[in-house]
C-alpha positions in Angstrom: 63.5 82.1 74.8 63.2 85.5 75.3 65.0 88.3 73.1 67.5 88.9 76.3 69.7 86.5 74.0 71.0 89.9 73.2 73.2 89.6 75.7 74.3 86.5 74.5 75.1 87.9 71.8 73.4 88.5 68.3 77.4 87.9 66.8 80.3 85.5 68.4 80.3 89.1 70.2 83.7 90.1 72.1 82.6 92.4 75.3 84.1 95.7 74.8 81.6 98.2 74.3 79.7 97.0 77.0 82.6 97.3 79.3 84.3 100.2 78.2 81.1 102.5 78.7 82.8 102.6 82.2 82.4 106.8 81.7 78.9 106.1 83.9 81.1 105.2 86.7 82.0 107.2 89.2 85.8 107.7 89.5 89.0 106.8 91.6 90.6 110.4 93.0 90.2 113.5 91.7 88.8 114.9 88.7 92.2 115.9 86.9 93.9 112.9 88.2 95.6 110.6 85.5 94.5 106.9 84.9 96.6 104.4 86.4 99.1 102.3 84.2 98.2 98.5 84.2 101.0 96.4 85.0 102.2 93.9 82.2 100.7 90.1 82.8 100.9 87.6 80.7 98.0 86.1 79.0 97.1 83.2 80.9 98.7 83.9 84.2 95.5 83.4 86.4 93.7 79.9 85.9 90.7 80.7 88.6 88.5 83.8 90.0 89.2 84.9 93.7 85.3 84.6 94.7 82.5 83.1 93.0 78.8 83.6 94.0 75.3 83.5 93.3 72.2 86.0 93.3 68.6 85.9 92.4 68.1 88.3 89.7 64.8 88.8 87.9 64.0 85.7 86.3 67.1 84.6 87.1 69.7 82.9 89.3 72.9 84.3 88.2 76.5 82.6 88.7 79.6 85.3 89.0 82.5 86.1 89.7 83.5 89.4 92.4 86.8 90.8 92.8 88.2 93.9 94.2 86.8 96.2 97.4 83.7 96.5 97.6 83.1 100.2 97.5 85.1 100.5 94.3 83.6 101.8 91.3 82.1 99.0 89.8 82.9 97.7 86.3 80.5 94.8 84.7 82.7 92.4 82.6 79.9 90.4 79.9 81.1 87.7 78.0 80.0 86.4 74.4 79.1 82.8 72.5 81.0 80.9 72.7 83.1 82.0 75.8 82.5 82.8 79.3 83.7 84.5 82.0 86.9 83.1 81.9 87.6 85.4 78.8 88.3 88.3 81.9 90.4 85.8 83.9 93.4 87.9 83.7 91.4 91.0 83.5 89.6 90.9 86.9 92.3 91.0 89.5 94.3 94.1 87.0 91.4 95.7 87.7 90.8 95.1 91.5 94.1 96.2 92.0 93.3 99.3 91.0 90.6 100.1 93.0 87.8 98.6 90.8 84.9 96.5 92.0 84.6 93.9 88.9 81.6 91.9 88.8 82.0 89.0 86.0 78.4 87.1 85.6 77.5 84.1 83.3 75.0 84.9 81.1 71.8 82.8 81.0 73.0 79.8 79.6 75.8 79.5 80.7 77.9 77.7 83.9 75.8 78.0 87.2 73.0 81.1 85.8 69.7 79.1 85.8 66.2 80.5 85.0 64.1 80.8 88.2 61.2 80.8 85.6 60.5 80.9 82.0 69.3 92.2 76.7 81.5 95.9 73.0 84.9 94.4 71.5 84.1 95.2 67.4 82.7 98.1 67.9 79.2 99.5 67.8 77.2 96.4 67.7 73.5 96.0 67.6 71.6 93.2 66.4 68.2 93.4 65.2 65.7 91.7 62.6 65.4 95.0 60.6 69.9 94.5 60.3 68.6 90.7 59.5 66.7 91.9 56.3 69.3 93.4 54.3 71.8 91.1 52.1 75.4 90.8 52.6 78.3 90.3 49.8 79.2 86.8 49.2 82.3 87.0 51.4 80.8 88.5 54.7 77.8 85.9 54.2 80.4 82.7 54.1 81.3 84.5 57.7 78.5 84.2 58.9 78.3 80.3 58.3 76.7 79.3 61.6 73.9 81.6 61.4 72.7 80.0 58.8 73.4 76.7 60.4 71.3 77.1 63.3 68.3 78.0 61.3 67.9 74.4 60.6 67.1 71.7 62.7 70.5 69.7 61.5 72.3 72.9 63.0 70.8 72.8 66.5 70.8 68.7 66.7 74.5 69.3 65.5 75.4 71.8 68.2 73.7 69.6 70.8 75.7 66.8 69.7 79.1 68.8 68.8 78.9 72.0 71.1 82.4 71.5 72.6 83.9 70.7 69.4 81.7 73.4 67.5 82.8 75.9 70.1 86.6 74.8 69.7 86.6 75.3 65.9 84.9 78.9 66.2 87.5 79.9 68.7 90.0 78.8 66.4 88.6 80.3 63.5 88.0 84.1 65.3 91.4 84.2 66.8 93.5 82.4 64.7 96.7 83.3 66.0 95.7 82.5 69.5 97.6 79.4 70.8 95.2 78.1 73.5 95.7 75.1 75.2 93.3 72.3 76.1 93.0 73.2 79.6 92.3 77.3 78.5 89.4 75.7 76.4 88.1 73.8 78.8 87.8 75.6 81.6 85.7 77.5 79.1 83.6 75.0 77.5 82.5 73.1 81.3 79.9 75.9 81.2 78.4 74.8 77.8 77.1 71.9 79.8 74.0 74.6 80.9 70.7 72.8 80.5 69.7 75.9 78.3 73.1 76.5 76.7 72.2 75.1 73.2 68.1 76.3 73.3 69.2 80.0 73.9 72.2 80.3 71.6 70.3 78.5 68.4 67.1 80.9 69.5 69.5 83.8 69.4 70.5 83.0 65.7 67.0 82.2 64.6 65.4 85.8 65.7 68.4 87.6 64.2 66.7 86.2 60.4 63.1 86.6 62.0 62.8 82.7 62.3 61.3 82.8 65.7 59.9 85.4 67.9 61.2 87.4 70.7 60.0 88.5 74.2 56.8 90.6 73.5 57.6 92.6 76.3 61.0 93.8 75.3 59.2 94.6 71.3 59.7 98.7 72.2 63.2 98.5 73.6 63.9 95.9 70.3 62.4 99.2 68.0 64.6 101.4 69.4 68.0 99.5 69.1 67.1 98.9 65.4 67.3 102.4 64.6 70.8 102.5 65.7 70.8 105.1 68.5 73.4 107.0 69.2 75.7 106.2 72.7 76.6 109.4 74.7 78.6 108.3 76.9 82.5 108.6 76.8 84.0 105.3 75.1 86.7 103.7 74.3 86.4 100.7 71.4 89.4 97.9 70.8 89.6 95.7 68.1 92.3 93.0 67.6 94.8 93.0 64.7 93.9 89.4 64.1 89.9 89.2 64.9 88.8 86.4 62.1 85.2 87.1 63.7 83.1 89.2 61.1 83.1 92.8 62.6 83.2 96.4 60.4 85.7 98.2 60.2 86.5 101.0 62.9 85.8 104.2 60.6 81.9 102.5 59.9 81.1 103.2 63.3 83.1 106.2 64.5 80.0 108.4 63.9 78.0 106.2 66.5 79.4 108.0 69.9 78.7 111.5 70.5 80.6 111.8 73.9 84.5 111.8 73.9 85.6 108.8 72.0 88.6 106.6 70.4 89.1 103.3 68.8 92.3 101.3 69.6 93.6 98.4 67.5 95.7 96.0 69.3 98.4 94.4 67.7 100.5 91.5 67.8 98.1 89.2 66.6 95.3 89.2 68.8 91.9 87.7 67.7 88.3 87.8 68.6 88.6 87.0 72.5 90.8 90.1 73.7 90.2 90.7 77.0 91.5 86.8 77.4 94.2 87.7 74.6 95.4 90.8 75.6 94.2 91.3 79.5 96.6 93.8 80.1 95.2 96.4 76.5 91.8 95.6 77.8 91.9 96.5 81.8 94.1 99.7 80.4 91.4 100.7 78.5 88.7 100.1 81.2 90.7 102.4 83.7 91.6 105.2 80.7 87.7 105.6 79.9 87.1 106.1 83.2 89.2 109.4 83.3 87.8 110.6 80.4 
């Protein structure tokens, strides 16, 4: 697989960087005009997107969800492992109804995205081989449990076997004051069921340790990620009170945005999946980066 499993996420990988770089978009009303307020939901409210589609992209055929006018400014919502689109359930139709054009696809791997043949919430996030190299302490290491997992052949037989379960336990374990229900989860987990889910997620972990190779043809864009480049663009970070996923601390990666910038932490013990958490903090933030 190649090393697009980026997108897939090099960590369990919230979406909130990716998202929140909404400065490149162009805006609602005037220039001095004040970002709308989101209006409260609760979490969980919406159970199903308003339209799902399908497009030929590259090499591949990408499943996702559309919602809001169609001349909006659009906003590109990318989930992580092991989630899906679901995690912006809530978040897609606050965002359409204020003006926004969300587009919500499943990454390769996952739900209806299929290869026509055979690339952030927590922060600054990059993952790289060169990151892979250098030793953790003891107690970040014993986070990163699964990594280690998948490097062996017991780990991906297991996931095959287990990846519903698997998937259950790490969502319990990253937001562990998250009171899902079955139906949340599964909703979720029916897009595990990809014929490439368990190939591209184990392939992911194994090139973060240098186990297996990437795509040659993304080598120079993998050499420039691993020396950390700096993002220009306006951003705003979030980070949940109650994230039991590894991620730094806010202050390690304050230095990595040059544009205007600002980290929030949301409280009220919200985990690892916040857009699905806290839809309402999330969408907020999506339309306040946009003014900046």
């Amino acid at each position: 697989m190649s090393e697009e499993i980026n997108r897939d996420r090099r960590r369990l990988l919230g979406t909130a960087v990716l998202t929140l770089a909404a400065a490149e978009l162009t805006t609602i009303g005037s220039a001095d005009a004040q970002p709308a307020k989101i209006n409260p939901i609760k979490p969980g409210t919406n159970t199903a997107f308003r339209s799902l589609k399908q497009i030929d992209a590259g090499v591949l055929n990408i499943g996702y969800a559309e919602d809001g006018p169609a001349n909006g400014p659009p906003v590109i919502l990318l989930h992580g492992w092991p989630y899906d689109i679901y995690s912006f359930v809530d978040v897609a139709p606050l965002l359409a109804s204020a003006g926004y054009r969300v587009i919500v696809p499943y990454l390769r791997g996952y739900g209806p995205t299929r290869f026509l043949s055979m690339v952030s919430v927590s922060g600054y996030l990059i993952g790289s081989q060169e990151a892979g190299k250098m030793p953790l302490p003891p107690k970040n290491e014993l986070e990163w449990w699964y990594q280690f997992y998948f490097a062996t052949e017991r780990g991906r037989a297991g996931y095959e076997k287990y990846r519903h379960d698997f998937s259950k336990l790490i969502w319990q374990l990253a937001s562990p004051k998250w009171n899902f229900d079955d139906a949340t989860f599964d909703r979720s987990a029916a897009s595990f069921d990809n014929l490439d889910h368990v190939a591209i997620v184990i392939h992911n972990y194994r090139w973060r340790l240098a186990l297996v190779e990437g795509e040659p043809k993304y080598a120079d864009l993998d050499k420039r990620l691993a020396a950390g480049p700096v993002i220009t663009v306006p951003t705003i970070t979030l980070e949940g009170d109650a994230n039991g996923a590894p991620h730094l601390d806010p202050s390690a990666y304050a230095g990595k945005f040059s544009g205007k910038y600002s980290h929030r932490t949301i409280t009220g013990g919200v985990g690892h999946n916040l857009p699905q958490e806290a839809p309402q903090a999330f969408a907020q933030a999506v339309v306040d980066v946009d003014k900046y």
